[in-house]
C-alpha positions, 0 to 999 in steps of 0.5 A: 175450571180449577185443578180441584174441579176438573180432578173431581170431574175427569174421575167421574167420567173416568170411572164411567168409561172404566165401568164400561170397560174390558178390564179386570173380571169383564176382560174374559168376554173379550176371549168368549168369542170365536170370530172377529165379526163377533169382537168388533161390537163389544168394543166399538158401537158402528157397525164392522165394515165388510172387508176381508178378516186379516183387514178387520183384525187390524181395523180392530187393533188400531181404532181400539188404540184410537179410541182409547187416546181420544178418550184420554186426550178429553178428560185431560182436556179438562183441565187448563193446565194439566200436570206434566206427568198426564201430557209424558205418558200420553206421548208414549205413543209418539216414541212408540211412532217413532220406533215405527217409523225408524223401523219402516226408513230402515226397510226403505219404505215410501209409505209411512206406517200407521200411526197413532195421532195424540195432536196436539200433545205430540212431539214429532212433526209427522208431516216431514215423512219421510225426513226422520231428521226433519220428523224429530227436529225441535225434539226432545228425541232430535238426537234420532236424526237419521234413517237408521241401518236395520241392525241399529234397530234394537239399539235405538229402540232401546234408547227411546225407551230409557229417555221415555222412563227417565222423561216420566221420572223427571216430571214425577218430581214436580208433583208434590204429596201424595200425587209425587208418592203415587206416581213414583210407586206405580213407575217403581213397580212397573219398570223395576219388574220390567227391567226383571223381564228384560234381563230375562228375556235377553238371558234367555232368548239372546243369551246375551252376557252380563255386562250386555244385559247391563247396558238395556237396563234402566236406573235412576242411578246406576252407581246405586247397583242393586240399591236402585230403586229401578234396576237394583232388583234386575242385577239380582237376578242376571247371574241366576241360571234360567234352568235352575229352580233352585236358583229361583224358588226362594226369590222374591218374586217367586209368585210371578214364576211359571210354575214347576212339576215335580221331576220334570224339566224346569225352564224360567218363562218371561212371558209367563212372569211378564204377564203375571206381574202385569196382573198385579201391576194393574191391581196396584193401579187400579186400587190407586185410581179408587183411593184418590178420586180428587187428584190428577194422577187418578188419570195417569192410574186410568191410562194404565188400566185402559192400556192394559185394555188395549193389550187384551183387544190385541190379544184377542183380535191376534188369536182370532186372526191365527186361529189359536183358542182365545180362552187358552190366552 
């Protein structure tokens, strides 16, 4: 099938799946539910297996995850040689496995931690467990050679996650058109607005210091300071202070902020402007995905908007399983 045609299909079924799916104004059912017996067939079609509540909540969490990869490793099936954006994105869940695995050696763990299997687009040779060095070797993570010390945690997880933006923006400039456009305008909004939330994050909950925070932040070229097209908008905000709304309300991402009551005290909330900037992140992808049925990034749109699926089925299954109001999610 050529690129064309197999474009043509994959976002046929694609729109399909998305129809059937738990985003946008149908994710609300995910959270309408009060027991965990009640999620397991909105989202899966066997019937739940009868085991105890703490196993089903991650019974749900990590076939959901199954689901979700297995359905876009057969659309991107479809083509015979499919644009190296749709195999990288696909492989964030073997930096993700890595991270994981890293995180089980360091606590010296004998068995491997569940993982999620994206064979046979995968990077690591999961086999040599528990050898990190044999895991990765080979790699383009074979830097991570070694069972890491619990502290180093932080800092490796930090480092898979810059190669994994920087491997997306690498192969974001073999495309060509309005393919190369689209994709750079999704990584641009998304990982320019997560580098905001890190800084946040990092300033609020590790009181971390400037020069700190700078090292976390990803660019596609850090002598361009604020004019990087990733970390340029991240700087802006590192001096602002977190409890100082006048610091804040003429940003220009003030929308995203959590909102403030007149006479009380005011406190920047990342999860808040994390999540809401989120909203808008899936907007943008989704309206991306509409706009250009007959191209190969209409896929990388969809892994998006089923992403964003898979954090509200863990949203949910984690608030059933602790007991908290799901609609207050």
């Amino acid at each position: 099938m050529d690129v064309s045609s197999a474009s043509s299909y994959v976002y046929a079924k694609a729109s399909g799946i998305l129809a059937r799916s738990y985003v946008g104004s149908r994710a609300s059912a995910l959270f309408g539910v009060s027991k965990l017996t009640e999620l397991w067939p909105l989202v899966f079609t066997e019937e739940a297996p009868a085991v105890p509540e703490i196993l089903l909540a991650r019974t749900i969490e990590q076939k959901a995850a199954e689901k979700f990869i297995g359905e876009y490793k057969k659309l991107l099936s479809a083509y015979d040689a499919p644009a190296q954006i749709l195999v990288d994105i696909l492989q964030y869940f073997d930096y993700e496995n890595l991270k994981s695995l890293g995180a089980a050696a360091a606590m010296g763990q004998k068995e491997p931690p569940s993982l999620l299997d994206i064979s046979p687009y995968n990077l690591l040779n999961y086999a040599a467990w528990p050898s990190i060095q044999k895991i990765t070797q080979g790699s383009e993570l074979s830097w991570y050679d070694k069972e890491p010390q619990v502290y180093e945690q932080q800092q490796l997880d930090n480092e898979l996650d810059l190669q994994f933006i920087e491997k997306l923006w690498a192969s974001s400039l073999e495309l060509g058109g309005q393919e190369k456009k689209t994709v750079q305008d999704l990584l641009k909004a998304r990982y320019s607005m997560r580098n905001i939330v890190w800084v946040l994050r990092l300033k609020t909950y590790y009181k971390m210091d400037r020069n700190q925070i700078v090292q976390r932040l990803a660019f596609l070229d850090p002598k361009n300071g604020r004019g990087d097209e990733l970390g340029g908008a991240a700087l802006e905000i590192i001096d602002k202070s977190v409890d100082d709304w006048d610091d804040w309300k003429n940003w220009k991402f003030a929308r995203f902020l959590n909102p403030r009551e007149e006479g009380s005290l005011w406190r920047v909330d990342p999860r808040w402007v994390e999540e809401s900037s989120e909203k808008e992140f899936i907007k943008k992808a989704g309206q991306k995905f509409h706009s250009e049925p007959g191209a190969q990034t209409a896929l990388f749109c969809w892994f998006f908007l089923k992403s964003k699926e898979l954090d509200y089925i863990r949203m949910a299954t984690e608030a059933l399983r602790l007991n908290v109001k799901v609609k207050e999610l």
